[in-house]
C-alpha positions as CSV (number, residue, x, y, z in Angstrom):
1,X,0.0,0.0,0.0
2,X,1.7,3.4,-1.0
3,X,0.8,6.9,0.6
4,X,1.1,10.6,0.6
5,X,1.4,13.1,3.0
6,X,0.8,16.3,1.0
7,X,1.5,19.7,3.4
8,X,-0.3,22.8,1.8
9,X,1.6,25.6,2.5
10,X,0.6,29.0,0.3
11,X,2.9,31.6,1.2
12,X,0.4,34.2,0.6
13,X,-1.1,34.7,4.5
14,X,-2.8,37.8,5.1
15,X,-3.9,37.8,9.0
16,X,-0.4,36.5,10.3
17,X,2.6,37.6,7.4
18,X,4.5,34.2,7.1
19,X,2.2,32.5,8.7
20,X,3.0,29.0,7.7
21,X,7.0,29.2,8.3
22,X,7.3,31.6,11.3
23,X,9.1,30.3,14.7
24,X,6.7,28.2,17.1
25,X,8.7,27.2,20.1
26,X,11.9,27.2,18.8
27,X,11.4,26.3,14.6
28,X,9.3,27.2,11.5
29,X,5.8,26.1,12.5
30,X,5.7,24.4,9.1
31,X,8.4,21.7,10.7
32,X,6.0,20.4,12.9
33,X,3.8,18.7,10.4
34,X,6.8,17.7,8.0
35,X,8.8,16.1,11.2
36,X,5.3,14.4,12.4
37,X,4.8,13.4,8.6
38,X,8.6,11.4,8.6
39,X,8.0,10.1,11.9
40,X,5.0,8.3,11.5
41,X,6.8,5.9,9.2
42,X,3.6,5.7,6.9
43,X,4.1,7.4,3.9
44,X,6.1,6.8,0.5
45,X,6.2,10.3,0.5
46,X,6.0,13.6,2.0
47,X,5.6,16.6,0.3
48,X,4.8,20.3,0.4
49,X,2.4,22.0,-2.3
50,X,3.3,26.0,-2.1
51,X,4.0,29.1,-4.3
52,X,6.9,29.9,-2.4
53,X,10.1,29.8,-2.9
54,X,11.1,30.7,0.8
55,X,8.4,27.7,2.4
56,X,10.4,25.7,-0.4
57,X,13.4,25.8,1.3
58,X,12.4,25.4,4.8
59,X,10.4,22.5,3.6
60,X,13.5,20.7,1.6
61,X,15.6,21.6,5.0
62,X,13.6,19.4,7.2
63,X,13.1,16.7,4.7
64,X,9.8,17.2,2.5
65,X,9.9,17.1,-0.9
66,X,8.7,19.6,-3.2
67,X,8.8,18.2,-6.6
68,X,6.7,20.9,-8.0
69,X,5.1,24.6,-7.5
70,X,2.0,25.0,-7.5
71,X,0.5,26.5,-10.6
72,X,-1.5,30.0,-10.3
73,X,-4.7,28.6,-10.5
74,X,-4.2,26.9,-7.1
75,X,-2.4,29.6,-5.3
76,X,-5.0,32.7,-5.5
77,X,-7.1,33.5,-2.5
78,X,-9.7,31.4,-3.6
79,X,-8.4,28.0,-4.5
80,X,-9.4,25.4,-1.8
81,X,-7.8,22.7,-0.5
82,X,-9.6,20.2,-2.7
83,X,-8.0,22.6,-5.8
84,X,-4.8,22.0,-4.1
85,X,-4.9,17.7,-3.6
86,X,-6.6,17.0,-6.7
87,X,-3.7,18.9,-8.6
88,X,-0.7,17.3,-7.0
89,X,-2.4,13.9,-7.3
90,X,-3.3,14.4,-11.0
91,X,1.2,15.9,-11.6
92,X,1.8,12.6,-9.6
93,X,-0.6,11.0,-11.4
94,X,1.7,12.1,-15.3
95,X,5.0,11.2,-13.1
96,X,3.5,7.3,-13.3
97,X,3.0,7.7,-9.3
98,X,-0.2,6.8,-7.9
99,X,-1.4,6.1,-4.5
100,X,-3.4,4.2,-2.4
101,X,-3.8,6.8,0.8
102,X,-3.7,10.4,1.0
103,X,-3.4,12.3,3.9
104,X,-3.6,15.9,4.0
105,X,-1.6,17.8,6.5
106,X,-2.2,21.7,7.1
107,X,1.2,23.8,7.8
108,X,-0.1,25.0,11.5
109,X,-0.9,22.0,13.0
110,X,2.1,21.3,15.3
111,X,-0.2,18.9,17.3
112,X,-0.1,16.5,14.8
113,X,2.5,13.9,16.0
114,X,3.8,10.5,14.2
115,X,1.8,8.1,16.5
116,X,-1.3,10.2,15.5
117,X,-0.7,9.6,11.8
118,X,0.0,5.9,12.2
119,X,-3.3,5.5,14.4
120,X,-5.4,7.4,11.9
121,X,-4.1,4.8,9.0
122,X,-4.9,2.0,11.2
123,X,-7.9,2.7,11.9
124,X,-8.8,3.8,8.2
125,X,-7.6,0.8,6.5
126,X,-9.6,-1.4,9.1
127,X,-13.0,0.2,8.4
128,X,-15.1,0.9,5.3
129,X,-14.9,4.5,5.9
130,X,-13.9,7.1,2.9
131,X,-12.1,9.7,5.2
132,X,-10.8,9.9,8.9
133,X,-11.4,13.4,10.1
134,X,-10.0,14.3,13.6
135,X,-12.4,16.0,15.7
136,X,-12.7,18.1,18.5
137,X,-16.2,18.5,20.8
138,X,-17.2,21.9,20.6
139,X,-16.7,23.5,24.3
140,X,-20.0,24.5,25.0
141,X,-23.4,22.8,23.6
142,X,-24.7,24.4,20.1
143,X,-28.1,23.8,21.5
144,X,-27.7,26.1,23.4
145,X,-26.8,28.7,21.1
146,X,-28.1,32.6,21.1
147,X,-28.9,35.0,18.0
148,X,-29.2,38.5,17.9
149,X,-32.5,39.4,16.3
150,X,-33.7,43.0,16.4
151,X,-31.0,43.6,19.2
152,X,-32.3,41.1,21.4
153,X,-31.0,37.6,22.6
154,X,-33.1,34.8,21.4
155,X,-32.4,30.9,21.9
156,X,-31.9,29.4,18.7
157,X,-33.1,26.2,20.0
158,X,-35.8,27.1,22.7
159,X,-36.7,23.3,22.6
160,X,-33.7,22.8,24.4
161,X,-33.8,25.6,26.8
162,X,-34.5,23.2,30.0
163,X,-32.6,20.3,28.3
164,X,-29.5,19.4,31.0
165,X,-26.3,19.6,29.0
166,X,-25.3,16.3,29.6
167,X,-28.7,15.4,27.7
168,X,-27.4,16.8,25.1
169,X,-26.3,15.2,21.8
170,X,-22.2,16.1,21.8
171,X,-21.4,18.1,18.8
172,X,-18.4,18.2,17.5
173,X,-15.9,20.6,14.8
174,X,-13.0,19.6,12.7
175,X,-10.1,19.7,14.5
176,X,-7.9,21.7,11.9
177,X,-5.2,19.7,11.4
178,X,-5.1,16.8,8.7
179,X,-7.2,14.7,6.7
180,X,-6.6,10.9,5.5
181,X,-8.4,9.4,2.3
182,X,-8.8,6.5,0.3
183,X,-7.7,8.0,-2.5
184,X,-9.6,6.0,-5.0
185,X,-12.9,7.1,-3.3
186,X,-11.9,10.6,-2.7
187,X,-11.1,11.1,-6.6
188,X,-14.6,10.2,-6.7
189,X,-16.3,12.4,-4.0
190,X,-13.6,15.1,-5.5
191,X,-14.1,16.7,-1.4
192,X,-12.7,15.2,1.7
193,X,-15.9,16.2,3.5
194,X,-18.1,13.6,1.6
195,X,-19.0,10.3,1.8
196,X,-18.1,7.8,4.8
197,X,-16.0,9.8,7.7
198,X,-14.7,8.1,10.2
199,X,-13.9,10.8,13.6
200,X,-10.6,10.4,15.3
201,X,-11.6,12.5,18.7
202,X,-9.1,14.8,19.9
203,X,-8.7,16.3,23.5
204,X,-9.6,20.1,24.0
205,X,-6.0,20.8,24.9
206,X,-4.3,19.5,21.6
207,X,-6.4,21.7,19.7
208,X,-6.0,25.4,18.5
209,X,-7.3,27.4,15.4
210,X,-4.4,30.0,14.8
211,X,-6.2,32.9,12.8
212,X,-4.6,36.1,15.1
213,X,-1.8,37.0,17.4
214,X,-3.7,35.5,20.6
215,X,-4.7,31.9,19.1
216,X,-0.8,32.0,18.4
217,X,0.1,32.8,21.7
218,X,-2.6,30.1,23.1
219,X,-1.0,27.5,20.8
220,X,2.4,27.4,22.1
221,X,1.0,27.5,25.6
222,X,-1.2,24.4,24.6
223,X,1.8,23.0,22.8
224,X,4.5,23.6,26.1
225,X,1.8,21.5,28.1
226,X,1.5,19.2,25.6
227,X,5.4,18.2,25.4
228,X,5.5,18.2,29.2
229,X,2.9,15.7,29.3
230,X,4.6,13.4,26.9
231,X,7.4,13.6,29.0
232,X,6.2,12.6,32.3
233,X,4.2,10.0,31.0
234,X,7.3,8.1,28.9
């Protein structure tokens, strides 16, 4: 069985400038998800998709391959991450490489960690699932949820107003921070978020959105506690 790790890595980030190779605790942040990529002893192949020259380098430096820029179409503002995998696996596809798994890796996911990766192949490969999405339950119940409607509060879900929370169905959010495929099936859904997905459920404290200065700051916090975990417990 042959597999990808493919890191997306646009060099174009507009809320946080060089975003996806600025220093997180010590190294580009972009490292994290290469090193967890190698580590995890899974894939034929790592690679970074980018635009950039500079995320080029860094990427090369700590082992990923990058075979091939990405062409204009699939570096604009408005190119999803779908754009992005189905154009690396079709250039793969013309080098006579073809694969069985893909896993998609986001550059700002320094959570993602080797024995992560090799669990969320295992436990693709034994079910009948399309996708294995890690997840995180959302912090406080949906169904509980306000609007503002002609400046006043309204439940969004009165039915649930006197519902106990543990009475509540949990919901839960992607988790940001990769993606695994069948490949064959996802070249036919053409989205990761279709067909069968199987949830890989993540803990609340090895999981952070990084859109601003503060979710940055609350990531390496997360992170720090994450490490010093790992090393009381081995």
């Amino acid at each position: 069985m042959r597999a990808i790790a493919i890191i997306t890595a646009r060099g174009g980030s507009k809320r946080i400038p060089k975003k996806n190779i600025r220093d997180f605790c010590g190294k580009p942040i972009l490292a994290y998800s290469i090193e967890a990529a190698l580590q995890a002893g899974v894939f034929d192949t790592v690679m970074v998709s980018t635009d950039s020259e500079e995320i080029a380098q860094i990427a090369l430096q700590y082992g990923a391959e990058v075979p091939f820029y990405r062409s204009e179409k699939t570096s604009n503002d408005y190119a999803t991450t779908n754009d992005v995998l189905l154009e690396v696996l079709a250039e793969y596809e013309k080098r006579g490489q073809t694969f069985d798994l893909t896993c998609c890796i986001y550059p700002t996911a320094p959570f993602v960690t080797g024995k992560k990766l090799r669990m969320a192949v295992d436990q693709l490969c034994a079910s009948d699932a399309d996708t294995l999405l890690p997840v995180v339950p959302f912090s406080f119940p949906p169904q509980r949820g306000m609007v503002v409607t002609d400046g006043m509060l309204l439940f969004e879900y009165p039915q649930y107003l006197d519902t106990r929370s543990q009475d509540l169905v949990p919901h839960y959010h992607d988790a940001g921070q990769f993606s695994l495929m069948k490949t064959e099936r996802y070249l036919v859904n053409r989205r990761v978020l279709l067909g069968k997905i199987l949830p890989m459920v993540l803990d609340e404290m090895e999981v952070q959105d990084i859109d601003n200065e503060t979710d940055w700051e609350i990531a390496q916090m997360k992170y720090r506690l994450m490490m010093e975990k790992e090393k009381h417990e081995s």
